[in-house]
N, C-alpha and C positions, 0 to 999 in steps of 0.2 A: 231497743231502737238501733238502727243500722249507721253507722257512721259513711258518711256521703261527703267523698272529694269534691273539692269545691271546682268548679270548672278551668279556675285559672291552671291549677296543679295538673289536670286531664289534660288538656293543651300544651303544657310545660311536655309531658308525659310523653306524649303523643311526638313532638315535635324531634325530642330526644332519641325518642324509637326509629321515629325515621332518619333521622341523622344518621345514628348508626349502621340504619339497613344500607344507606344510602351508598355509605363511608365502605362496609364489605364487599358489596354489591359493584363498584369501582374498582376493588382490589383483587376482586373474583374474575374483572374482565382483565384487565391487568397481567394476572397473573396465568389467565387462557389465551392471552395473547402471547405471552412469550411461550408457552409450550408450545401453542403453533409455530411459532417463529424457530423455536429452536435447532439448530443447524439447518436452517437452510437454505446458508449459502452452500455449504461442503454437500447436502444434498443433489442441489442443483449442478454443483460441478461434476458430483459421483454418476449422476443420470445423461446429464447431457456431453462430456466428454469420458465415455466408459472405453474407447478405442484406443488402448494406453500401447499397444505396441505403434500402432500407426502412428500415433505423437512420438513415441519416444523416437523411430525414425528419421521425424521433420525434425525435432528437436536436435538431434547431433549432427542433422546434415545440413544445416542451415548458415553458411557463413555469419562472420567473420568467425565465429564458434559459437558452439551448442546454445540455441533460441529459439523462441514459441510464442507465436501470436495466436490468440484465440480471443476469439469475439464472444459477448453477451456470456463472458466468462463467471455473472452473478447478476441476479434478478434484476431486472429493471427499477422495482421497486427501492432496493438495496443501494441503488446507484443513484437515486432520488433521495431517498433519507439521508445518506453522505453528503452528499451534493448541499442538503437543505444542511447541514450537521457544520460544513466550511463556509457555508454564508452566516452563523453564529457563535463562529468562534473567534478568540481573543489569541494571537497567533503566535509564538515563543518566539523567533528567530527570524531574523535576514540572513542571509544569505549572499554576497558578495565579491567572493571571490575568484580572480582572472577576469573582472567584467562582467562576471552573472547576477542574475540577482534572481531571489524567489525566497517567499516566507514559507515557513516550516510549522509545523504542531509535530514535535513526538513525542510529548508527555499525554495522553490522549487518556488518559483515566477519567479525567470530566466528559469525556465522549463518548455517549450510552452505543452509539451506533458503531463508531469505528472498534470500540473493545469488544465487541461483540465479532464483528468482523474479523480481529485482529486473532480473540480464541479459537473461534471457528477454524482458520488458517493455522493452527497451531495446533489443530487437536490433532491425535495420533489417526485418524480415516482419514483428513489430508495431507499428511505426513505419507501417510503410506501409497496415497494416490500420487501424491508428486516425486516418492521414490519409482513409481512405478514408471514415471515418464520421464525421470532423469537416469535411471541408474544409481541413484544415493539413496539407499535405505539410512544411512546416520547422520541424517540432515537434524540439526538441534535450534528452534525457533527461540528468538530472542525477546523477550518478554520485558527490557525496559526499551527496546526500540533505538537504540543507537542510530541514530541516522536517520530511522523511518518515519513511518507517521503519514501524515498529510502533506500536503505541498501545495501552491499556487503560485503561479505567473502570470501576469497583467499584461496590458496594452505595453509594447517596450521591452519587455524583461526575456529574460533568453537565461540559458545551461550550457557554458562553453566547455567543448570538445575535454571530458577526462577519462583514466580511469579512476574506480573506484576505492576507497580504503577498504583494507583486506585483514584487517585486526579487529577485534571487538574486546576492549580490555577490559569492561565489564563482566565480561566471560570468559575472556580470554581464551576465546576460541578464532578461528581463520575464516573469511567469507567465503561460501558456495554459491548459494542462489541467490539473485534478486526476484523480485517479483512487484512489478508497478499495476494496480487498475486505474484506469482511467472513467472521470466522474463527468464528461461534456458531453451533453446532447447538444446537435444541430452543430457540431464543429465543422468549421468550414476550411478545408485544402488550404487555401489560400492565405488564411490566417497564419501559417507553420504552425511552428509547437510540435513538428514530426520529430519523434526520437530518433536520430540517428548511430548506426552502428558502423565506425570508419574502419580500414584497413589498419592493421598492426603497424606501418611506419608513421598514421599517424597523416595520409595523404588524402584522402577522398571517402564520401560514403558509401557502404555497401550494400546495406539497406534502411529501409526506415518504417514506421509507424508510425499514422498520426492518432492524435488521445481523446480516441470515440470514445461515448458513453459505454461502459460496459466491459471494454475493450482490455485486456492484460496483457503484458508484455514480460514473460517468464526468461532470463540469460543466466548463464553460467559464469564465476568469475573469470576474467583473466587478467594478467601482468600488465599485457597489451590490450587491454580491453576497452578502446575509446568510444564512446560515448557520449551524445549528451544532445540540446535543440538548441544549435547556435544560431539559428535565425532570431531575429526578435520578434515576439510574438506580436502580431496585429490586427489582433480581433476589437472591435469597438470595446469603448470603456465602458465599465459595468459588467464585461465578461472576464471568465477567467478560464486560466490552463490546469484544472485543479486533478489532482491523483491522490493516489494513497498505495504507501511501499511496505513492502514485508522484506525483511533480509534472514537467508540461515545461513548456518555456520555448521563446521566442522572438527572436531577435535584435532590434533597433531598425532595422536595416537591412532587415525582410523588409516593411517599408511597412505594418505595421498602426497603427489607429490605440490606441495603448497610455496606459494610467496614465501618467506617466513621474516621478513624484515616487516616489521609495521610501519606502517604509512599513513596518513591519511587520504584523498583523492591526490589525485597528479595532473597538473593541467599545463604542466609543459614537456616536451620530449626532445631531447638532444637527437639528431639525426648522425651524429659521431659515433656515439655510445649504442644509438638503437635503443636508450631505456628512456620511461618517462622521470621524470623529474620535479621538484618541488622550491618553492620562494619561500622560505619560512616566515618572513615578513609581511605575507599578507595573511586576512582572516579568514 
């Protein structure tokens, strides 16, 4: 005589089977989703700016020194996911100093989208695409993000006129490139939020950018290197001025001629001396 599961157990059975198909079959999409996904951002940068001598060009000819605007500099999509990625995050930092203000993320390891981002930008094909348009083949990306990360500025909030810190003591290596993309669809002129890039004394803008979806703003450091969106930003509330920075760096061994006092940003400039300057007393 044949022994015969009793229905409950077959149901049990059955229920558990599918579970599991359920459970793989999730992690099957999952995991065909990131192979599609995989680099391509650095793709789409490799395909749609492949004209690396015409950029390198603009790029060293472009006052106040060597800069590069490029538009729809990474997939629409990519600028969406971000975007969506800074409206749920829990944000490390303010930021307050000289009268600025704007919160920060650059611990971004709980951030599936931006570290994805952040490797892509650091992997050795963009590495070599951006040596290709700067001239810096020994550019060394910084993987605990000193400074970088994410960013946002609200209705009010502004980035008054610096330059930037030129040490990475984590590394302890000297800053070469920034590189900001910008996460705002439908930004509106009027709003500011325009990056500006001022003359070396420190007297007027030279050019500017304002922080379209998609939008990258690639600069070389300098001593004199002022920057920053001193307007206050006046977009309605509930918007925001949101980006996301990559910084590299350079050894002292690769024979440039570098800053070599570390500093943090500088947001004041003695018109005497001709140097920027620093409050130690503020944050």
């Amino acid at each position: 005589m044949h022994n015969v599961l009793p229905m409950a157990h077959i149901t049990n059975w059955w229920n558990v089977s599918n579970s599991i198909w359920f459970g793989l079959s999730i992690r099957s999409k999952e995991k065909r989703c990131l192979e599609v996904l995989k680099m391509t951002v650095v793709k789409h940068i490799i395909k749609n700016f492949s004209h690396q001598n015409q950029l390198n060009k603009e790029y060293v000819s472009t006052p106040p020194y060597p800069t590069l605007c490029l538009d729809n500099f990474i997939p629409l999509d990519t600028v969406r996911a971000m975007k969506a990625e800074c409206n749920s995050l829990h944000w490390d930092k303010e930021f307050t100093r000289a009268g600025s203000y704007m919160i920060e993320k650059s611990n971004i390891d709980e951030c599936t989208i931006a570290t994805d981002v952040k490797n892509q930008l650091s992997s050795a094909t963009f590495l070599k695409w951006l040596g290709d348009i700067t001239g810096h083949y020994d550019i060394i990306p910084d993987p605990y993000m000193v400074g970088a990360g994410y960013m946002r500025c609200g209705r009010g909030d502004s980035l008054k006129i610096h330059t930037d810190f030129n040490f990475n003591n984590e590394l302890k290596l000297y800053r070469m490139l920034s590189l900001i993309i910008y996460l705002n669809e439908d930004w509106q002129d009027e709003w500011n939020g325009d990056l500006q890039f001022w003359d070396f004394e420190k007297q007027g803008c030279v050019s500017k950018y304002y922080p379209r979806a998609g939008r990258a703003v690639l600069w070389r450091y300098h001593r004199l290197g002022f920057h920053g969106h001193p307007k206050p930003v006046s977009c309605p509330e509930g918007i925001y001025r949101d980006g996301f920075r990559m910084f590299y760096y350079v050894s002292e061994q690769a024979g440039y001629k570098l800053d070599k006092t570390p500093h943090r940003s500088l947001y004041y400039y003695d018109s005497n001396t001709k140097e920027p300057y620093d409050i130690s007393v503020e944050k």
